[in-house]
N, C-alpha and C positions, 0 to 999 in steps of 0.2 A: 834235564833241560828246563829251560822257564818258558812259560808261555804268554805273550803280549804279543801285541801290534807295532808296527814300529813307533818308539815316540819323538816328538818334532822336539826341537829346541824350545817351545814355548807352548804353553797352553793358557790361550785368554792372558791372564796376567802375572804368570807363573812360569818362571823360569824352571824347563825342568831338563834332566840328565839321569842315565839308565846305565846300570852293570849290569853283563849276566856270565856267569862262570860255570861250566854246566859238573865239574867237579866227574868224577869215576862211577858216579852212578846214575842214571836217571832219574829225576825226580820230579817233582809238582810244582815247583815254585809259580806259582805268575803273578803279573803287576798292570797293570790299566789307571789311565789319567785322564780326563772325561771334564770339556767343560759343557758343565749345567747351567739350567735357570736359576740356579741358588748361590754358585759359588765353581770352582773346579773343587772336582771330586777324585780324589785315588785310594787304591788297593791297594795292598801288597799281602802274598800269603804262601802260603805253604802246605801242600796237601799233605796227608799222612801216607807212608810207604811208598815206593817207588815202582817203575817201571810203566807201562800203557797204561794199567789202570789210572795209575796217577794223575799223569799226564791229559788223559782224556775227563778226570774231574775237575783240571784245575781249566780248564778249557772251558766245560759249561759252566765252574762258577763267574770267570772273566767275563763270559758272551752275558750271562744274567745279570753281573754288575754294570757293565755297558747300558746294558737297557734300562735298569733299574736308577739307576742313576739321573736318567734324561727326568726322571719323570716324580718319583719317589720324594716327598718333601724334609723327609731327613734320614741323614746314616744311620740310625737308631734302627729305623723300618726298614733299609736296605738292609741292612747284618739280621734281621729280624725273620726279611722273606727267604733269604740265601739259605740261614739255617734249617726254615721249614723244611725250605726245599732237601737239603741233605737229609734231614729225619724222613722222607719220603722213601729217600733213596737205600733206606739201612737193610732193606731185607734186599737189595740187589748187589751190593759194595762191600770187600771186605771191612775198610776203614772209610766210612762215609762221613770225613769229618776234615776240617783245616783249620789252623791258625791264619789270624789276619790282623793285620791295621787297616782301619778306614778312616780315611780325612776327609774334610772337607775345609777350605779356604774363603773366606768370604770376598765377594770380587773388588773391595776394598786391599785387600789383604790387611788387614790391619787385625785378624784374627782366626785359627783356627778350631773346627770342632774333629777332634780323634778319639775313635775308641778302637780299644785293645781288646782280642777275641783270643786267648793265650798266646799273644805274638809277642817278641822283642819289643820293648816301648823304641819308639823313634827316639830319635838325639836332636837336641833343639841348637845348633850351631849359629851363634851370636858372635856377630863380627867386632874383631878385637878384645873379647871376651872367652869366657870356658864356656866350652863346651855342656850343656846336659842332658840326662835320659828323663823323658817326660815321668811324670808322676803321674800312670793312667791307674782309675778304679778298674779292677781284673775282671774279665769276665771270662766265660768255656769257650773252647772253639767253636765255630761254627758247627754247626748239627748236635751239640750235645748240650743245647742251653736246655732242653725238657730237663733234663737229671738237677737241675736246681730252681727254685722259683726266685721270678725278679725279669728284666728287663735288660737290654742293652743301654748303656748311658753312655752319653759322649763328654770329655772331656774337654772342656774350655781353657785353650792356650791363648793368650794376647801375644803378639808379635810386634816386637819393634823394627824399623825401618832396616833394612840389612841384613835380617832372622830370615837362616833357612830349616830344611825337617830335612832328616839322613834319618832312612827308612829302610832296613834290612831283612833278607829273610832267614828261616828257621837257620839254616846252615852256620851264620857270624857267631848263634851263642852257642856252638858245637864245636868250633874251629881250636883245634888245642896244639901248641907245641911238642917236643918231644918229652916234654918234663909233665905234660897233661895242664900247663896251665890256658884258660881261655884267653881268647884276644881280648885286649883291656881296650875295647871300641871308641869309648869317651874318650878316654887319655890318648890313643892314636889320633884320634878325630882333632882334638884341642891340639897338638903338633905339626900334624900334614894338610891342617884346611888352608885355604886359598880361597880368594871371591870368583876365579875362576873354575866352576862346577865339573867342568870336563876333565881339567887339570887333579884336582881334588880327588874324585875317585877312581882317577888312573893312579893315584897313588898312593891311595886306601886298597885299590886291591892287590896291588905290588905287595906292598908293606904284610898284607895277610897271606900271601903266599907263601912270604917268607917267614912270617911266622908258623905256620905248618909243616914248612919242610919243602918246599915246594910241589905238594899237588894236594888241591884240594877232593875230601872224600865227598860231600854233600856239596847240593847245588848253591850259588850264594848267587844273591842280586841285591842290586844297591838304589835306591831310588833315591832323588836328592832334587828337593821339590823349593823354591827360593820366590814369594810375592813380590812382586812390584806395590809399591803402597799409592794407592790414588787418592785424589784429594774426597771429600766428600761430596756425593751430590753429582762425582763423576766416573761414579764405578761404572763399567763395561754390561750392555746387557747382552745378551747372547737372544739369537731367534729360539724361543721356543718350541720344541721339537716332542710330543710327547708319541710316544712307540706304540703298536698293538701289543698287548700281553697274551703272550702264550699262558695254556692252564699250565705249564709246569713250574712258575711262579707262585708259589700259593700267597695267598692275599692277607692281610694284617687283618685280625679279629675286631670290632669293634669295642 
């Protein structure tokens, strides 16, 4: 199953649209889109291993990125406290760890910031152009950035006017034929896009069904996130909304 909220047709200045395929087994997937004081903000991720456990982590990572979001002045420190949080959690969870993407869209839209926590890079889908998979610098999933030293970094994508982000979870780069080959995502994506978002990954997930056989094993979800470009000087501010913090966030080190 995937775990979110429901999402609206739009967020602030962001055209956005949601798949969720819950596949033969239960799993962790979840996704949230959140406008900030900074920009609109989204997840997407993938817990490790299935069933409640799962399910019930990809739950409180979602609830702490909601909060985390309103307030946190960049995804760097968002993936940063999330992580904490799951290395907290290591002597209670068998696999206390998930892959993610986090974005961040500036309320211009004229640029986003992403970083890759061992998740699928997004696909940067540019209208009347190819399709491509971001070039993010890698980092560990969530809860297991301690086992290396360094930092989360975010990746700076520019966006031209008509650039949307197709944002997938673990499942798309699992998804194989009967011959074992994976779905070629890019090259479907540069074939079946449309400026129509709804239309689009109603027929991205057709197309990957059938490339499987028809049933998928793992959960898959699609996020497909498209800026409105504003002129300058007249980006959107959002009321400022900052949350109590609970202690089960731990707080960024000085």
């Amino acid at each position: 199953m995937s775990v979110s909220r429901p999402t609206p047709p739009r967020c602030g200045p962001v055209r956005v649209e949601a798949r969720h395929n819950a596949g033969t087994r239960a799993g962790g997937d979840l996704y949230e889109v959140i406008h900030s004081p900074f920009g609109v903000r989204a997840i997407i991720g993938d817990v490790a291993g299935h069933g409640p456990a799962a399910v019930e982590l990809a739950e409180e990572i979602m609830s702490g990125f909601g909060e985390l979001a309103l307030h946190e002045t960049s995804i760097a420190g968002i993936a940063f406290r999330i992580d904490a949080f799951l290395s907290i959690r290591a002597d209670e969870l068998p696999d206390p760890f998930a892959t993610a993407i986090l974005v961040q869209i500036t309320p211009n839209g004229s640029y986003a910031d992403v970083i890759s926590c061992g998740h699928p890079a997004p696909v940067v889908l540019r209208y009347g152009r190819m399709p491509n998979e971001c070039d993010l610098s890698p980092a560990l999933p969530l809860g297991l950035q301690e086992l290396e030293d360094g930092w989360y970094e975010a990746t700076w994508l520019p966006l031209q006017p008509g650039d949307a982000l197709l944002l997938a979870s673990g499942g798309i780069a699992r998804a194989e034929d009967k011959s074992g080959r994976l779905y070629p995502l890019v090259e479907r994506a540069a074939q079946l896009t449309t400026f129509d978002p709804s239309e689009f990954l109603d027929r991205l997930e057709v197309d990957l069904i059938e490339h499987v056989g028809g049933e998928l094993c793992d959960d898959l979800t699609l996020l497909y996130l498209r800026p409105d470009r504003v002129p300058a000087g007249d980006s959107p501010t959002p009321h400022l909304r900052i949350p109590a913090l609970g202690p089960e966030w731990p707080d960024r080190p000085l």
